[in-house]
N, C-alpha and C positions, 0 to 999 in steps of 0.2 A: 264897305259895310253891306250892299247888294250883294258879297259872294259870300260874304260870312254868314246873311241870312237864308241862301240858299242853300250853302255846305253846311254849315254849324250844328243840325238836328244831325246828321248822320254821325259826326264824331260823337256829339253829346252821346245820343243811342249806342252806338256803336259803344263808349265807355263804360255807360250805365250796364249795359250786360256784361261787361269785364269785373265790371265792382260787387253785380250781385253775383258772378262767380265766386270769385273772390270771396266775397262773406258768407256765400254757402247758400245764400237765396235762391238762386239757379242750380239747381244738381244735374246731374247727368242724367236720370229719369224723365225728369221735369222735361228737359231742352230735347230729348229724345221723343217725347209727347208732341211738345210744341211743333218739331218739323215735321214729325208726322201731321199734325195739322194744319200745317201751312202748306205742304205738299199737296196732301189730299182733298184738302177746304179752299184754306185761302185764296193761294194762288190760280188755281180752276177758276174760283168765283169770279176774282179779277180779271180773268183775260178772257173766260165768259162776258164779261160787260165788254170789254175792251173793244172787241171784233164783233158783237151784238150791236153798237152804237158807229163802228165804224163804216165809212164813207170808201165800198170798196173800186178799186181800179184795177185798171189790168196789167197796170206799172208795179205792182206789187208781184207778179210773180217776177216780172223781169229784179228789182229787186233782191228775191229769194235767190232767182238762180246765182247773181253775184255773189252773195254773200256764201250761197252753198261753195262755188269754186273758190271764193277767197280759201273757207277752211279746208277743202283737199288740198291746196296748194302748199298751204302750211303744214299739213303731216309729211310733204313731200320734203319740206323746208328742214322739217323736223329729223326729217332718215338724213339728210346730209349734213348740218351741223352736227350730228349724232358721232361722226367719222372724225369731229377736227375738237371737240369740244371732253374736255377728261372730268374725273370726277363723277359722273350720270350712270345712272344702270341705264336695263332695259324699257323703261317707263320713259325715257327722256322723250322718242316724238309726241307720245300722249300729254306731256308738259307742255307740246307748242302750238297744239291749233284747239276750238272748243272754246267756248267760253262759260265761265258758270252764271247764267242769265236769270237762273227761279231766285235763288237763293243770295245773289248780289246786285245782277244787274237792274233791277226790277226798282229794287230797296234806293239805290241811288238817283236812277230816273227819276221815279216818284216823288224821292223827295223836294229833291233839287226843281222839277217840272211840273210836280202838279200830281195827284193820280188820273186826272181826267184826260192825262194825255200821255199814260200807258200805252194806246195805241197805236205810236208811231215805235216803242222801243219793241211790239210784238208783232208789228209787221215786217220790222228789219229781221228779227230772231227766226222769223218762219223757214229761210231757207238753211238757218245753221239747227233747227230741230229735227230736220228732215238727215242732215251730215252724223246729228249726235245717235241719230235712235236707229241707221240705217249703215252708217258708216262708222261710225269712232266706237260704237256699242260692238259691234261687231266684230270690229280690230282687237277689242279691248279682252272681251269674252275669249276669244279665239285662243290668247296667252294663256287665259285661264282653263277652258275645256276642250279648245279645238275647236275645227272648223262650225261657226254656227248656221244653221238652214233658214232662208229666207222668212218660212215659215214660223218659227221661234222668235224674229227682230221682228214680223208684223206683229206678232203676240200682244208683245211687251210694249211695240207704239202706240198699239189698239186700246191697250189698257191703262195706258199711265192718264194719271187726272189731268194732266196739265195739258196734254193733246186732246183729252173727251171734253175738255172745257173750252180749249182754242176748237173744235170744229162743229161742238153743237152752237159755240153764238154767230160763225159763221155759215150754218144753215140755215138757220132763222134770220140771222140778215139775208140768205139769199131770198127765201121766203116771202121776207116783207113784213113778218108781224110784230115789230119792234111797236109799232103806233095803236095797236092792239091790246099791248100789255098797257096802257093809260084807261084801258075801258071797261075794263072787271077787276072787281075789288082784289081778286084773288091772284091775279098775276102782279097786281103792282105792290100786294105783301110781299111775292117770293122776288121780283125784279130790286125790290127796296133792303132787303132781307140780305142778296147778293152783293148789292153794295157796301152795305155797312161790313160785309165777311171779308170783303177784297179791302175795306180802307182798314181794318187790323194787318191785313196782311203784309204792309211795309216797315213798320214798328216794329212786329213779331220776327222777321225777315233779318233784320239791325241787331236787336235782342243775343238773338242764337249767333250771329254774326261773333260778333261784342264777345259773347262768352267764352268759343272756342280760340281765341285770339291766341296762341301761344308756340312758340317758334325756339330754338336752338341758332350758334352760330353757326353750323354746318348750313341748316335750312337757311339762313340767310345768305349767305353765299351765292347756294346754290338758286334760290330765287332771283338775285339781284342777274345773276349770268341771263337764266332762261329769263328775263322781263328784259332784259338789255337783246336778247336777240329778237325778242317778241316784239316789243313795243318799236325796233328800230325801224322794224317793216310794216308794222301796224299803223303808226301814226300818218309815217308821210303817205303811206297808200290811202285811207281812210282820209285824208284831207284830199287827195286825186281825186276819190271816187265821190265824195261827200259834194264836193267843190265841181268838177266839171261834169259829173254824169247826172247826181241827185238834181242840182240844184240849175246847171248850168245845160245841160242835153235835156232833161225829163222835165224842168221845171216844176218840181216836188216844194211841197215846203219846206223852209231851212230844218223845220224841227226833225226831219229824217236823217238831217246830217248829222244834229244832235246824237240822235240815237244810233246809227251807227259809230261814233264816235264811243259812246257809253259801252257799247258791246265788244268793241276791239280790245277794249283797257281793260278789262274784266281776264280775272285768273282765271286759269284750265278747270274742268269742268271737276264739280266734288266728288263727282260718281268713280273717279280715279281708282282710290284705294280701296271702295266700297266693293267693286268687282275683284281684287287683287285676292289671290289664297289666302283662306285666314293663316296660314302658318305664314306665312310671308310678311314678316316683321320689319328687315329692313328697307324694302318697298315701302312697304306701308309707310316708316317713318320718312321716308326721302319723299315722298307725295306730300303727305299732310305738313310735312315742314315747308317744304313748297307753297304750297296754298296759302296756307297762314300768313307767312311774309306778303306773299303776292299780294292776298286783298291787300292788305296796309297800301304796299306801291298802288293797289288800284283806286284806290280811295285820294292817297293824294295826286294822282294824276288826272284824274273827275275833277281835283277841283283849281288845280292848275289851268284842266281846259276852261271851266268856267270863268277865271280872273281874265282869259286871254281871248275869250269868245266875243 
């Protein structure tokens, strides 16, 4: 009954935006709106608190770096399965490392955890932000234009909201003015204001989830293969690293293992087919048939880990 009340809001949600699809409630406008607004609003505002309220250490880059080489390791993973595995175009290693953390992983944590403890799933994420916007961005564009200049990947890191949100609340944590914004009417408007934009952002996050939910049998297949190579390396390593380095070498709290646990399970990042040629149709469909399936597998394995936690 404790896992049904922890899981139960993500399927219900998760449903519910299947159903107003389904009845036309949600259109493709609408849901185009929404992520726009949860990319550029919500999720900023949330991980603005997140890292504004967090308790910073130095264990935390050590962290990043790990989790940064887990996902090199895995596009490495991904060029050699790539040789013995049939069926896959050229997208296949981009289907094995990344995970997609704004738009799923975040939604599942929070539910399941609380949103006030967002900050343990976006200090694990920090070293895999650093892999997406420097490394896998890079590798990805590359297919698409060619070689891209350092200069053009800081661009785009610089600018995306999700990094202006994780590093302005950790400047002002470094700062010190967190205990500040309690002493003028004016900052604890906009500090309060942030809150309530980050606690939409998990519900909204499910929603859009929920909606696009739709998969072929080809896409299934080919998901259950790439989750079957993914997940066979992800799990027992993410209990090694969870288990003797988090919890057992660093003495971190358990809830990091959590969190990295949430972030392994999480399908390949959405931004896949978004870079991919618009002409490029059957890419396109072998991505997103991909994804589609995956969340489903990543949702029941969140809460498999939960029954067994």
């Amino acid at each position: 009954l404790e896992i049904v009340a922890q899981v139960g809001p993500v399927f219900v949600i998760l449903a519910l935006g299947r159903w107003l699809g389904h009845r036309g409630i949600m259109q493709a406008p609408s849901v185009a709106g929404l992520k726009t607004l949860t990319v550029n609003v919500g999720l900023p505002s949330l991980l603005f608190m997140a890292f504004l309220d967090l308790r910073l250490e130095l264990t935390f880059v050590y962290i990043g770096l790990v989790v940064f080489g887990l996902c090199a390791a895995l596009w490495f993973y991904g060029k050699l399965c790539q040789r013995y595995v049939k069926g896959h175009g050229p997208y296949f290693p981009f289907m094995m490392t990344g995970f997609e953390y704004g738009m799923l992983g975040v939604g599942l944590f929070a539910t399941a955890f609380g949103v006030g403890n967002v900050s343990y799933i976006a200090v694990v994420d920090i070293g895999h932000e650093f892999f997406i916007w420097f490394v896998f961005l890079a590798l990805l564009l590359s297919r698409r234009h060619g070689r891209q200049s350092p200069g053009q990947l800081i661009r785009r890191f610089a600018t995306t909201p999700v990094i202006i949100g994780i590093v302005l609340g950790l400047a002002l944590n470094l700062l010190g003015v967190r205990p500040l914004t309690h002493d003028f009417f004016l900052t604890q408007a906009l500090i309060r204001t942030l809150e309530i934009l980050g606690q939409l952002t998990v519900p909204l996050i499910l929603l859009i989830i929920g909606y696009g939910i739709s998969f072929d049998r080809t896409g299934v297949k080919n998901a259950l293969q790439v989750a079957a190579l993914r997940l066979g390396v992800l799990i027992p390593t993410a209990y090694l690293i969870g288990h003797f380095v988090f919890r057992g070498w660093w003495g971190l709290d358990p809830m990091f293992q959590d969190a990295l646990f949430t972030l392994v399970i999480l399908p390949p990042p959405f931004i896949v087919p978004l870079y991919m040629r618009p002409e490029d149709e059957a890419n396109k469909r072998y991505a997103n048939n991909i994804l589609a399936a995956y969340t489903l597998i990543s949702v029941l394995a969140f809460s498999a880990y939960l029954a067994l936690r």
